[in-house]
Phi, psi and omega in degrees: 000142172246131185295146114230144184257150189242130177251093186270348201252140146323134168297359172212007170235016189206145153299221081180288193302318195291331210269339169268012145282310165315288166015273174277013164255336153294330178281336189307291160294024104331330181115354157315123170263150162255137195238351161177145167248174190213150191231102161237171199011258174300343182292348185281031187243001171287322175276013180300098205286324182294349175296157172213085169332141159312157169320304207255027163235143180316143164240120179301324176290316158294355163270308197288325186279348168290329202284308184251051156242297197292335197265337191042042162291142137349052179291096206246136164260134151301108187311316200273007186274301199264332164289338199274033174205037166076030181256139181228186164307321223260006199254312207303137181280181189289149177071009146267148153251156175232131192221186171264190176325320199281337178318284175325298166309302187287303159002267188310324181277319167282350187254149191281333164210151178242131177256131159257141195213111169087169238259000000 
């Protein structure tokens, strides 16, 4: 089956980012394409390069760009999302990108299913 997952919550103020990274790693190994994640309205604080988590908490932004550089998922930040929250190219962490809205539309229209995780 191919995926596409939609990320609406920030990497520390919601599950939403833990459980659609369990999510699509669990779909992987399964045998599952993940065919894009798409990062909108807070979520695009998952590819924010400058966070920095404590030592002994997970960093999400480095799980999720590991995930798809070994995985060669899609990782798309919403451009009008991640600017109005200072996020740019020279802020993105590795193995993300940033595009629009239509990223989100072909997700949905080429993947058998599109998952959503947070509000």
């Amino acid at each position: 089956m191919k995926f596409g997952i939609l990320v609406n919550e920030g990497p520390f103020t919601h599950q939403a980012s833990d459980s659609a990274y369990q999510f699509a790693k669990a779909a992987l190994e399964k045998g599952h394409e993940i065919m894009r994640v798409f990062f909108y309205h807070d979520g695009v604080n998952n590819a924010n390069k400058l966070s920095e988590p404590q030592a002994d908490d997970r960093n999400l932004v480095e799980l999720w760009g590991k995930l798809g550089e070994e995985h060669g998922v899609d990782l798309v930040v919403c451009v009008a999302a991640a600017l109005r929250r200072g996020i740019k190219d020279d802020i993105l962490a590795p193995g993300f990108r940033i595009s629009g809205l239509g990223q989100l539309i072909e997700a949905g229209i080429v993947s058998d299913r599109l998952v959503v995780f947070g509000d």
